[in-house]
N, C-alpha and C positions, 0 to 999 in steps of 0.2 A: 310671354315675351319672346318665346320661341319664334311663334308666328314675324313677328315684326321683322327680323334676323333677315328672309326673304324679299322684303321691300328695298332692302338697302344692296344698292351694287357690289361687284365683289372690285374691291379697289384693283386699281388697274393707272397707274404710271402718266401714261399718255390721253388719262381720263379723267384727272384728276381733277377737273371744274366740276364735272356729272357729279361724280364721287362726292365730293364737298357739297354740293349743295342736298345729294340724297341723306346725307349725314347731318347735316344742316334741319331737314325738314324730321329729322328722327326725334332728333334731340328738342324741337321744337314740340312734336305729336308729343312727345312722352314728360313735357313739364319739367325739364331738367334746368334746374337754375343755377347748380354750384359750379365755378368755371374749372376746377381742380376735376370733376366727374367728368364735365363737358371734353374735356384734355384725354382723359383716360378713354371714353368713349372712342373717338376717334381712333387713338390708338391702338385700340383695343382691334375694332373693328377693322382697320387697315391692315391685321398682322403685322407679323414678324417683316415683311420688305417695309411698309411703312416707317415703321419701331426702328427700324437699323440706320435708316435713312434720320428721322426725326434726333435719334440720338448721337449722329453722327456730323451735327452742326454744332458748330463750336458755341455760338448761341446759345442752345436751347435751354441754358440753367435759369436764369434770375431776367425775367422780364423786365423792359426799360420803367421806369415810374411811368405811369399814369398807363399803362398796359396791364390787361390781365391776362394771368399763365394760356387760357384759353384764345385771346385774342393774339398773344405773341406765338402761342403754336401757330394760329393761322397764316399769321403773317412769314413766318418761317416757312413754312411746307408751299405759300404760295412762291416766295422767294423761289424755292427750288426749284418748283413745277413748272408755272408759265414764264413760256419763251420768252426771252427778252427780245426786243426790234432794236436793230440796226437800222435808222432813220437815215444815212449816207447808203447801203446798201438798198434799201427798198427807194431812194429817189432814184439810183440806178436802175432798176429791174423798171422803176416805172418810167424812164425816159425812153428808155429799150422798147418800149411798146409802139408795136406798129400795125398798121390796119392792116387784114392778109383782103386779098384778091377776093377771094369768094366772103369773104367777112358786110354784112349791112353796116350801116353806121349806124345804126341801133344797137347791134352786134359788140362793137367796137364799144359806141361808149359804155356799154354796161360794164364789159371788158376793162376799162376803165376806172369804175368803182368800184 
């Protein structure tokens, strides 16, 4: 099991999509079905900055009904991690856009999406 230890990224903050899902595909390789281990796993695997974080959400006690302990970690640490959009800021940024001089309009619209 040693082995396996190697496959899984070493958690990292601002990576924390990669991270989840290498942990995601772990826990899948290795036939783990109890959501209580599933929880621990992560945990485990994240360290201590994880662990501080995870138990530093006022949440993290008693999952809502029809969620398991395993699914409401998830949904907690994703809470944390991915950026929320400011949809008033980013139509801003994108009305701001302007074609430069040397720019193709191929350029441009890609620039665009």
């Amino acid at each position: 099991m040693e082995q396996d230890k190697d496959y899984i990224l070493p958690f990292e903050p601002s990576n924390w999509e990669k991270w989840k899902r290498s942990i995601m595909i772990f826990i899948l390789s290795q036939n783990i079905t109890k959501d209580t281990q599933k929880q621990a796993i992560i945990l485990h695997r994240g360290g201590q900055e994880l662990q501080d974080i995870f138990f530093g959400i006022p949440e993290h006690g008693n999952p809502p009904d029809g969620t398991t302990v395993f699914q409401h970690t998830i949904n907690l640490l994703d809470q944390h991690f991915i950026p929320k959009v400011n949809p008033v800021f980013e139509r801003h940024v994108f009305r701001k856009i302007r074609q430069e001089v040397n720019e193709s309009v191929g350029q441009f619209i890609s620039k665009l999406g």
